[in-house]
N, C-alpha and C positions, 0 to 999 in steps of 0.2 A: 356529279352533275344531275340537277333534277329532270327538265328538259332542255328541248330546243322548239322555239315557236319561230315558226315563218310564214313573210307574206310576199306574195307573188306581186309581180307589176306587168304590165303587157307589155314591157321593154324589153324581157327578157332579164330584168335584174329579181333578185331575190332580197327580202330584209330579213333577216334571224338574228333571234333575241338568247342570248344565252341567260339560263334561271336556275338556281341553287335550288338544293331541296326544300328552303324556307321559304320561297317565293321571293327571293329579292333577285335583282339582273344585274350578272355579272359583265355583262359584253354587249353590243348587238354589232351586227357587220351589214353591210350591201355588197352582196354576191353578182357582180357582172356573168357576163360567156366564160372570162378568161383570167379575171382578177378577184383577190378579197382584199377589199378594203376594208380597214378596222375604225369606227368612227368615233368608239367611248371607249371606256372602259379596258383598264390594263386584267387581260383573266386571270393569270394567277395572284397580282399583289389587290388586285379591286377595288384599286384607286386610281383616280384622275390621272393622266398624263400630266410631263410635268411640263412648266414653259420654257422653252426653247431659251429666252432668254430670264432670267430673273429680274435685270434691269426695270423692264417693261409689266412689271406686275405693279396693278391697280388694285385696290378695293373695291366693292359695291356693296349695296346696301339694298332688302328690299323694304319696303313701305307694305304690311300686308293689310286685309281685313279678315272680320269675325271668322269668313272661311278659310282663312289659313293662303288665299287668293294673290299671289303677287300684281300691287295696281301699280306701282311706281318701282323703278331704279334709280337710288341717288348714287353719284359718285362721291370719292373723298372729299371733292369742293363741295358737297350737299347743292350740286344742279341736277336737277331732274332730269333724267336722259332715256329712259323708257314709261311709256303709261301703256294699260293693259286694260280695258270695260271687259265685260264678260255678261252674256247671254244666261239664265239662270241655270242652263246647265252645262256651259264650260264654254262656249265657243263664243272667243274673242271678236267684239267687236271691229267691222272692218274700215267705217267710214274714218278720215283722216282726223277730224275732230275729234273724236272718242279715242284715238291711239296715237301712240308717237313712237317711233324706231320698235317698231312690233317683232323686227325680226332678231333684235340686239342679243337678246337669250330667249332659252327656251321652256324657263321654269314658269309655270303660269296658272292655271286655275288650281287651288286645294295645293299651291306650290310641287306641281306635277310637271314632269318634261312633256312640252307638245315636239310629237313628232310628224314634221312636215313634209319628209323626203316622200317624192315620189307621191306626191298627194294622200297619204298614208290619213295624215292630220287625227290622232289617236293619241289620248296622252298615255303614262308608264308609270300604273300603280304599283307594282310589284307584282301582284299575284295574278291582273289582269290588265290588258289594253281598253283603257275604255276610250269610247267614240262619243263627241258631243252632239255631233250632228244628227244622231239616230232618235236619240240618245237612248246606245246602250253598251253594253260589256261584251267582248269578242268572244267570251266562256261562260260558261254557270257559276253561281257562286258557289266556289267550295264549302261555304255556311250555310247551304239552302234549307240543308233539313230544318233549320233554326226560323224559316220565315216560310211556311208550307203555304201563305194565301197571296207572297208574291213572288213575279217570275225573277227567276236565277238570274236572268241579263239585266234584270232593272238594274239603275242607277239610284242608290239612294232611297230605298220602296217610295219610288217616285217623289219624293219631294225634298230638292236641292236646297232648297231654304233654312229647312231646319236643321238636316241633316250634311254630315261628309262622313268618307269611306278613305279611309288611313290607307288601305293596302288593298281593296277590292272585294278584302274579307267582312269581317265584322264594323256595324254600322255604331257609333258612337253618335251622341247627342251631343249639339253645338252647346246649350246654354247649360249652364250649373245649377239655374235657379231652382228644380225641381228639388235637386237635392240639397238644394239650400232652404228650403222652405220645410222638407222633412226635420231637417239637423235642427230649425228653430221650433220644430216642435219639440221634437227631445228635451231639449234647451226648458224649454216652456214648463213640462212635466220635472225638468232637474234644476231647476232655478233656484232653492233655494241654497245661501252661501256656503252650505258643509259640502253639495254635488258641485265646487268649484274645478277641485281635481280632475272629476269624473268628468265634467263639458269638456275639458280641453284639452282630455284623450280622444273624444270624437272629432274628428277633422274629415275632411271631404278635398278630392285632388280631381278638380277636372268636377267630372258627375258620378264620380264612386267615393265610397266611403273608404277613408284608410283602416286598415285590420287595429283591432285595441290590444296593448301587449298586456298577455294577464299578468306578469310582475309590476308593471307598473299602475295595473287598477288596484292592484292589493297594496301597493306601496302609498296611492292616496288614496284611500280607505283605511287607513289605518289610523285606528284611534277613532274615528266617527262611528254612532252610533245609528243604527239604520232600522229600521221596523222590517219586517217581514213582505210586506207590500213594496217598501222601498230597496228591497236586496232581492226582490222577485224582478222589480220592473229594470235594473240597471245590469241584472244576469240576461234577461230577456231582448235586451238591447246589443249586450256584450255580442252574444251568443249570436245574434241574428247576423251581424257587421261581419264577424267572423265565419260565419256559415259558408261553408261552400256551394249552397244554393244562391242566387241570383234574385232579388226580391228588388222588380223597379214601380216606381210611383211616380206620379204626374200631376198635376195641380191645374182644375182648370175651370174657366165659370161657366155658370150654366146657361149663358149664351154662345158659348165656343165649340168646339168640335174637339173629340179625344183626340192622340196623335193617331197617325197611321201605324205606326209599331202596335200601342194598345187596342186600337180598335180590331186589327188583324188576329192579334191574342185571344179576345174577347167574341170576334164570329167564331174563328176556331173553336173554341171552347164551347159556344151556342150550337156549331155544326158535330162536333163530336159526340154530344146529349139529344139531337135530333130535335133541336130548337132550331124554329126560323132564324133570318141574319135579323139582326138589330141594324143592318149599314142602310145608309142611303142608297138610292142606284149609282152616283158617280165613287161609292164605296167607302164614303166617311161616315164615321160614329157622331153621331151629336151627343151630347154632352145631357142635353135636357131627358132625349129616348134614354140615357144609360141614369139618369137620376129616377125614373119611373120606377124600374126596375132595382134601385139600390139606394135611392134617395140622398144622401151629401158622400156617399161613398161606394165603389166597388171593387172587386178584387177578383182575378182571374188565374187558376195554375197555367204553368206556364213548360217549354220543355224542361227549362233549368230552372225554378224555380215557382214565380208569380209575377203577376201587373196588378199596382194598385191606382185607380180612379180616384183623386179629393176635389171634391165640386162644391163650387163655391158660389154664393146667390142665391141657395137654393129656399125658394118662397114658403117662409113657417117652420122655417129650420133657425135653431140658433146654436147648436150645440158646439162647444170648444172643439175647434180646428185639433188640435194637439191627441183630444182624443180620438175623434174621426178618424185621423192616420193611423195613429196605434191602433184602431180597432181593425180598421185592413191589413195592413202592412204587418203586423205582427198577428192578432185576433185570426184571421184569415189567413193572411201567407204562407205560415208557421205549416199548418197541416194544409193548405194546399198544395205546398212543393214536396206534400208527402203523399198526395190522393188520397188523403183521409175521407171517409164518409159525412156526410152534409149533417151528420147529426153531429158529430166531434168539430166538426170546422164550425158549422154557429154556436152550439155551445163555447166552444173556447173564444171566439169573438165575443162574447158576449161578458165572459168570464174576465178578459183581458181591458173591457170597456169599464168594466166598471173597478180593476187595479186601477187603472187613471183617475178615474174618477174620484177614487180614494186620497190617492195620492191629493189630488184636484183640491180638494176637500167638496167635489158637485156632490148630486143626488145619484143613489146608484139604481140600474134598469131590473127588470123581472124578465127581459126577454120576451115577452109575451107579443109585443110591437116588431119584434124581428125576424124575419123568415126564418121557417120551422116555427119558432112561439112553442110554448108548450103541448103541444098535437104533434111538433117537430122533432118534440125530445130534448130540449132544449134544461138540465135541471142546473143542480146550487146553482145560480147563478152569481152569488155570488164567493164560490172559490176559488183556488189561484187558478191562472193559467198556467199551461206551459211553458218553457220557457224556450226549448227547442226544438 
């Protein structure tokens, strides 16, 4: 048993939540003066009760959205017999219009149990009770050391729109597109029809990248003949997917604002070298301030790895998207998630800009245009990069 969390009521009853050592809940009960009533959860099989009658069992259905949100209950006839609005940070709308049989179940925002007993109204992530009406989290997040610029009780580093929180731990990104927009770079730089094999080992599940199995990059590769630049850039890609570092990237134009995840990375990073904040006062990164400073690209170390910035709009810039990413995300990431020295991290950006470029068949750089530049230490520019 991992613990036991309880909450008091001024009735003199008690709620406690029974929790395994992984964070998930085994039980919860309401503790009278003189009685335990058991209200979920069988403890040692940690399944549902079963129904009394069999007869009497129905299906339902829920109808969700992009948050994972339960809005409707359809039954087996497909009639709609629950609707659920939601307030942007969980709490169900109460006017009659907006809801219908609100109390029918209790699965409901991010498909989380709201629990209502006792005016409690806290839904049941696993690892914490969050509260919508505060809106915040009954504990610290056990991942906190992971986000040091926000508070452990936040919901979401404040903003439920883009984000959801699976189990109270780690934050996952709602849309794919980021890492849909990386992968068609790759695509971009391995389009010609011999890298047919090679695109369609890389694949993306959600917003990560699936691991490439090395028997079957050698299996299609076999037989194709590759250039040195072209067996540097698809080891360099391998290698990175596969890494056990963490290398995330965002794509955004230069009227928009970073996420809050990056931007929080990116002061960190500014406050750990005793650089002022780049943020706003209401705490957001603009897009155009971080293109000053890094012009259609930036890149950030990070605890587990790196953040990379691809900004897009940017006035007098034309240069291939494809490269810009690989020049962060690889160029950069590579020896940021190793706290390599600023003369090894631009030089190998620099060195890794212009693999693509090759590749590209574009014009390749001297570095000279790049922070550091040659004063920086910045030399070959044009030899290979790294690859890991």
């Amino acid at each position: 048993m991992g613990r036991i969390d309880k909450y008091l009521f001024p009735e003199g009853y008690v709620k406690a939540y029974y929790i395994n050592n992984i964070a998930e809940r085994l039980r919860d009960e309401l503790v009278p003066a003189k009685e335990t009533i058991i209200v979920d959860k069988d403890l040692n099989a940690d399944t549902h009760s079963l129904l009394d009658d069999i007869d009497s069992f129905e299906p339902y259905f829920y109808n969700q959205d992009h948050l994972g949100n339960n809005r409707e209950v359809v039954d087996n006839l497909g009639r709609i017999i629950q609707v659920t609005n939601y307030y942007p940070y969980g709490s169900p709308f109460c006017d009659s219009l907006s809801s219908l049989n609100a109390t029918l179940q209790p699965y409901k925002y991010n498909g989380k149990e709201f629990d209502r007993m006792h005016g409690l109204n806290t839904y049941d992530y696993g690892a914490r009770q969050y509260s919508p009406a505060l809106p915040s989290w009954d504990r610290i997040d056990p991942l906190a050391e992971e986000h040091y610029s926000v508070s452990p009780y936040a919901y979401c580093n404040n903003n439920p729109i883009r984000f959801i929180d699976p189990d109270g731990r780690q934050i996952v990104g709602v849309t794919k597109k980021d890492a849909q927009n990386f992968r068609d770079d790759v695509y971009k730089v391995l389009a010609d029809d011999k890298y047919s094999g090679v695109r369609e080992l890389i694949t993306i599940k959600g917003n990560k990248f699936n691991k490439i199995d090395g028997d079957a990059l050698t299996k299609v590769l076999d037989g194709v003949t590759l250039s040195i630049d072209e067996r540097t850039y698809i080891d360099m890609v391998t290698n990175t997917i596969n890494s056990k570092d963490v290398h995330k990237v965002e794509y955004v134009n230069i009227s928009g604002d970073v996420s809050l995840e990056g931007g929080n990375a990116i002061n960190d990073h500014f406050k750990n070298n005793n650089l002022p904040s780049p943020l706003t006062p209401d705490g957001t990164l603009k897009a155009a301030t971080l293109s000053l400073l890094g012009g259609e690209g930036f890149n950030t170390p990070t605890k587990k790895g790196s953040h990379s910035v691809i900004i897009s709009g940017v006035s007098g810039s034309n240069t291939e998207r494809a490269v810009t990413s690989g020049h962060e995300v690889f160029g950069h990431g590579i020896p940021s998630a190793r706290r390599e020295s600023d003369v090894n991290n631009n030089t190998n950006a620099i060195r890794t800009d212009n693999l693509i470029r090759r590749i590209l068949g574009l014009p390749q750089r001297d570095g000279s245009d790049h922070a550091g530049g040659f004063n920086g230490g910045i030399v070959d520019p044009q030899k290979l990069p790294r690859t890991q």
